[in-house]
C-alpha positions in Angstrom: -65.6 28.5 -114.5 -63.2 30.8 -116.2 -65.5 33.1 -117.8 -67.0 33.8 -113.7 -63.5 34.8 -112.4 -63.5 37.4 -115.5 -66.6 38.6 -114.9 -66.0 39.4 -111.0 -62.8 40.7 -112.2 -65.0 43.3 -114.8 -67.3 44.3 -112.1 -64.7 44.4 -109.1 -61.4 44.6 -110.3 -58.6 43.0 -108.5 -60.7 42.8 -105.0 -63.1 41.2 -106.0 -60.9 37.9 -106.8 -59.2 38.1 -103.3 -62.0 37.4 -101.4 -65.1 34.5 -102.3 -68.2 35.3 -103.5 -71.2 35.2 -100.6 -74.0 32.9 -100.9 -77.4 32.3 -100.0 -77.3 29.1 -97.8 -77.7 25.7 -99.6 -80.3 24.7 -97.4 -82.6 27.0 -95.0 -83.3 26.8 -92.0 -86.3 24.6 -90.2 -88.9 27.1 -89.8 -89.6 28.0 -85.6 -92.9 26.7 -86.4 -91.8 23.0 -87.1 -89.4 23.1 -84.3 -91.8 23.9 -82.1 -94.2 21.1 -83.1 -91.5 18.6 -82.6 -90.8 19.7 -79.2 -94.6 19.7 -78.6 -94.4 15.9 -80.0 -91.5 15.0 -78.1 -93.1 16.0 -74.8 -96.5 14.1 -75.7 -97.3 10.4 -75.6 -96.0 8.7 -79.0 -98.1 6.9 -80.9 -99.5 3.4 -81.4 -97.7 0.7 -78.1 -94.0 2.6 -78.5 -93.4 3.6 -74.7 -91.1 6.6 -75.8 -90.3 8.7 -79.3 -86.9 7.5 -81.1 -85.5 9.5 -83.2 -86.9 8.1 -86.8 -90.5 7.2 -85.1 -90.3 10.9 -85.3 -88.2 12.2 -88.4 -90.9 10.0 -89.9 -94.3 12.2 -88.1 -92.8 15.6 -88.3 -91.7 14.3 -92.4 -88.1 15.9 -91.1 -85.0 13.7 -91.4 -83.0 12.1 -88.6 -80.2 14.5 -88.3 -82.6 17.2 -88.1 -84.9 16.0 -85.3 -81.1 15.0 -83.7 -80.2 18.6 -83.6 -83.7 20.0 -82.4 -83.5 17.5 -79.3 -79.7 18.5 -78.6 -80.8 22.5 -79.0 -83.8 21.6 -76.6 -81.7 19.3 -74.2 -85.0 16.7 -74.8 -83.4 13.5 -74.3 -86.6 11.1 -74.7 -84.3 7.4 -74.4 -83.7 7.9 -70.9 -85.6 7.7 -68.0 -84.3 8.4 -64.4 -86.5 6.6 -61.2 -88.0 8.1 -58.3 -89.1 6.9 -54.5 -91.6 9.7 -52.9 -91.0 8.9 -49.0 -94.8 9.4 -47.6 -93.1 9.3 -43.7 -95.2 12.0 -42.1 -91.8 12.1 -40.0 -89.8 12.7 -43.0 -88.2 16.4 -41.9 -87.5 15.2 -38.4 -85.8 11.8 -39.3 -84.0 13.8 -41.8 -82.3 16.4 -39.8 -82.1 13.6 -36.8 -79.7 11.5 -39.3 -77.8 14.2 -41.0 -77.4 16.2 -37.2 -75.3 13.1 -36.1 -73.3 12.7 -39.7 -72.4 16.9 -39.4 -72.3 17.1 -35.4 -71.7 14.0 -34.0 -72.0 13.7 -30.3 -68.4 13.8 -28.0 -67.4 10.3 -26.9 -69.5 8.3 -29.4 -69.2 6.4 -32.3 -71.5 6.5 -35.2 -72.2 3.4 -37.3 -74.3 3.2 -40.7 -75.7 -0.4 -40.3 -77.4 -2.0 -42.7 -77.7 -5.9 -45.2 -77.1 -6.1 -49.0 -79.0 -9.8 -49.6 -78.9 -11.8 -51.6 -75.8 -12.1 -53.1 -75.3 -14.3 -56.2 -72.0 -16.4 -55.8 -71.7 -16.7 -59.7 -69.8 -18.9 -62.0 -68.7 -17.9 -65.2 -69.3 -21.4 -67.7 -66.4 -20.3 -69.8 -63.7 -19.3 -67.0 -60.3 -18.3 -68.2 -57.2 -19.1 -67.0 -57.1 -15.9 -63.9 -60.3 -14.6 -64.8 -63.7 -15.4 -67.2 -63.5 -14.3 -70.4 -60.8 -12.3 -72.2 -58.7 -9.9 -70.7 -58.5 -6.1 -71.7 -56.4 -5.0 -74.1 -55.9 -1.6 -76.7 -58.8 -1.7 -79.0 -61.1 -4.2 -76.9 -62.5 -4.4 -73.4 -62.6 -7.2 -71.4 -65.0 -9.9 -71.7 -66.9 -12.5 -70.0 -69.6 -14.7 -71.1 -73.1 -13.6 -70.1 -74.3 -17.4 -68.9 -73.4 -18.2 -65.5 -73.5 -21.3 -63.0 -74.8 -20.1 -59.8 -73.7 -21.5 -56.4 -75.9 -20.2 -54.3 -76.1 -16.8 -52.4 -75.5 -15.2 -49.2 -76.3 -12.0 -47.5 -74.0 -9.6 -45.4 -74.2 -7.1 -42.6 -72.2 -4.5 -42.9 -71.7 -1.3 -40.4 -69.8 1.7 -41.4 -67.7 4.2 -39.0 -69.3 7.2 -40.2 -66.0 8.6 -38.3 -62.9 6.6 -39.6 -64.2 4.9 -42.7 -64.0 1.5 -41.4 -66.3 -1.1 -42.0 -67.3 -4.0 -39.8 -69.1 -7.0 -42.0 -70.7 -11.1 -41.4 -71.9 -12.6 -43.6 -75.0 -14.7 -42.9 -77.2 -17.4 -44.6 -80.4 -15.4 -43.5 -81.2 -12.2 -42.3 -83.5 -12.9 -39.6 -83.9 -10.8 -36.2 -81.5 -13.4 -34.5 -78.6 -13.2 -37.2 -78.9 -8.9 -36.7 -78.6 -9.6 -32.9 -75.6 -11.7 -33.5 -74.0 -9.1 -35.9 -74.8 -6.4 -32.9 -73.1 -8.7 -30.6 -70.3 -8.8 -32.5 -69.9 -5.0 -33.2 -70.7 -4.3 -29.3 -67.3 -6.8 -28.9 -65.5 -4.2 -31.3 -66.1 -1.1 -29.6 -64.2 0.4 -27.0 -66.9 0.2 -23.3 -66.4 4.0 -22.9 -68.3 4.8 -26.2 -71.9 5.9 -26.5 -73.0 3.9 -29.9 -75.3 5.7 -32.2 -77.1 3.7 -35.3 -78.3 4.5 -38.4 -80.5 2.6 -39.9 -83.6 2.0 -42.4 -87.2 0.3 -41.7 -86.4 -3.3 -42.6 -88.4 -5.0 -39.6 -86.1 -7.1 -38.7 -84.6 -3.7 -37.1 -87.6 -3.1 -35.2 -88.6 -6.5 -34.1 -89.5 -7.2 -30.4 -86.6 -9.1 -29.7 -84.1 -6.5 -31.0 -85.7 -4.0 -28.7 -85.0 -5.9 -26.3 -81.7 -6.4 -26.7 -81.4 -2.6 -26.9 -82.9 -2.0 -23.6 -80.3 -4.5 -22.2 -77.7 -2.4 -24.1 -78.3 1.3 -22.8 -75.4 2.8 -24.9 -76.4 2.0 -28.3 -79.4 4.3 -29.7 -80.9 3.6 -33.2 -81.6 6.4 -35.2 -84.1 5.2 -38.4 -84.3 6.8 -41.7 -87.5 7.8 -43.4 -89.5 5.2 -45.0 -88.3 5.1 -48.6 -84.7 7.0 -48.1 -82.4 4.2 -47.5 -79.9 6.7 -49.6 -79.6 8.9 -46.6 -77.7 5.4 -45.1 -74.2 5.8 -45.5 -73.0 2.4 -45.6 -74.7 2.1 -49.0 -72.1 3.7 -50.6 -70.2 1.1 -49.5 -71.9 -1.6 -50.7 -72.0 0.3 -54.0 -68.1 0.0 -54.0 -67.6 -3.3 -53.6 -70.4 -4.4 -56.0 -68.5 -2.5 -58.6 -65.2 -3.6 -57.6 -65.7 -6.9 -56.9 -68.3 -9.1 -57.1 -70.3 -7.7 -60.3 -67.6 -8.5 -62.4 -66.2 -11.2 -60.3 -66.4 -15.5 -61.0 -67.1 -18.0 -58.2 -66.3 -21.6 -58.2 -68.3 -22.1 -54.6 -70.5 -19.8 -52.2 -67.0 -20.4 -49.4 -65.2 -18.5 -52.9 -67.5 -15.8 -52.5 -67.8 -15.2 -48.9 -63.8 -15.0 -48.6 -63.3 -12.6 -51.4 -65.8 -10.6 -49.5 -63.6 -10.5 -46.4 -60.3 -10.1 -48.5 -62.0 -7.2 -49.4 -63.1 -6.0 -46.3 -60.2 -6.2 -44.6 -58.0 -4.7 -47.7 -60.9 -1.6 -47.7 -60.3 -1.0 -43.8 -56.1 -1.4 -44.2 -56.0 1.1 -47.5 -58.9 2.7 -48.1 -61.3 4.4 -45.2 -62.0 7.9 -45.5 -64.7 9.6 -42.9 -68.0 9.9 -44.2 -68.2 13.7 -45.3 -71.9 14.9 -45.6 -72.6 17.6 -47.9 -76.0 17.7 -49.4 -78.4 20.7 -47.6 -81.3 19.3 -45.8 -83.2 22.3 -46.6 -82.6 21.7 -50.4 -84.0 17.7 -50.1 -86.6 19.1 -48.5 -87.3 21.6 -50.9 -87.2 19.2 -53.8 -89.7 16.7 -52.1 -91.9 19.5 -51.6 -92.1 20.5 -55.2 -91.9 16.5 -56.1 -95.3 16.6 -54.1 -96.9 19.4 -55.8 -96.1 18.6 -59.8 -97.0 14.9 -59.1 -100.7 16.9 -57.4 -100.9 19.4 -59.9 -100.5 16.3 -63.1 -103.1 13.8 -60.9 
């Protein structure tokens, strides 16, 4: 090692020690040709049953190693372990009952109220079989997150109606054993109790058919404020109330333990009525109806183009 440093010092004098010597890298780099073929793979079917390419199924085809193919997928953004789902709606109404539903959550009309109604079923009222003392499992602490125990005792289920102020926040929910037509009438009894008689009542609502049966049409025509406004077949998302539902599946009944279906259906309320004392916020809608329809347009024409 010594003999080097007098050697640079011959050739360079006292420079050339102040500063390292430059290399050749230790390893090259892959060749654009390789990379190429594992995008190319990546993008194909993989071989034999495997639904999807991992990461060694394909160091071990391209003869690269793991780290390698790692950094091709992250320079490439190919992310082939995850999969995200689709719904195509095929309403031929689709545009109209877009702009209809979205009109009344941007402009609603004076004097009205507009509800999101909708029915999360079948809901599990479930029993950890290792409870703890407040709640299953162990609780969180630095260094470990909570537990529970994945085997449950189930206690039956229920379903609930729920309608959302688009306006206010608020939410107005029963829950019901069934969700026939005559349990929805009964709800929309209940919510026609609620609201003021001066108020024009607009609803949104998706295709279930117990919205559309005969009887509940005729309980509209008996009821000339209310007007139902129905989303395309296969956008439920364009429902606001399911945004609700989404928050109190999270915050308190997927992670929650009941000793009885009566447990469940009263945490439900507690919840309710602590969402509507602390928690309402108008319903603020943002997306650009010309963009959805823009993507469902194109959605149509790669799904044609593959077929």
């Amino acid at each position: 090692m010594v003999w080097r440093w007098q050697q640079r010092f011959a050739k360079g004098g006292v420079d050339a020690l102040l500063r390292d010597k430059t290399r050749p890298p230790g390893k090259p780099a892959t060749p654009a040709e390789t990379v190429a073929k594992v995008v190319a793979l990546t993008c194909s079917e993989p071989p034999h049953q495997m639904t999807h390419w991992t990461g060694r199924a394909m160091a071990k085809a391209s003869g690269l190693s793991l780290r390698t193919v790692q950094r091709i997928w992250k320079a490439h953004q190919l992310q082939p372990h995850r999969l995200r789902t689709f719904k195509r709606s095929r309403d031929p109404l689709f545009v109209d009952k877009l702009i209809d539903v979205v009109g009344l959550y941007l402009d609603p009309p004076a004097r009205a109220v507009v509800l999101s109604i909708d029915e999360k079923s079948q809901i599990q009222a479930l029993d950890r079989s290792q409870p703890g003392p407040l709640k299953p499992g162990l609780p969180l602490k630095p260094g470990r997150c909570g537990t529970m125990t994945h085997d449950y005792v189930r206690h039956g289920t229920t379903s609930l109606f729920a309608a959302l102020n688009v306006l206010d926040g608020t939410v107005i929910g029963r829950y019901i054993q069934r969700h026939r037509h005559e349990e929805f009438i009964r709800f929309l009894n209940a919510i026609e109790r609620q609201i003021p008689a001066e108020k024009l009542i607009h609803a949104v609502l998706d295709n279930y058919a117990t919205h559309k049966h005969p009887k509940v049409r005729a309980w509209l025509e008996r009821h000339p404020r209310w007007t139902f406004h129905f989303t395309p077949t296969s956008a439920s998302w364009l429902n606001a109330v399911e945004n609700f539902f989404s928050k109190i599946t999270r915050q308190r009944i997927r992670r929650g333990a009941f000793h009885s279906l009566v447990d469940l259906q009263a945490a439900i309320n507690r919840f309710i009525r602590e969402y509507n004392a602390n928690d309402p916020k108008p319903f603020v809608w943002k997306a650009d109806p010309d963009e959805i329809i823009a993507a469902r347009n194109r959605g149509f024409q790669t799904l044609e183009s593959i077929h």
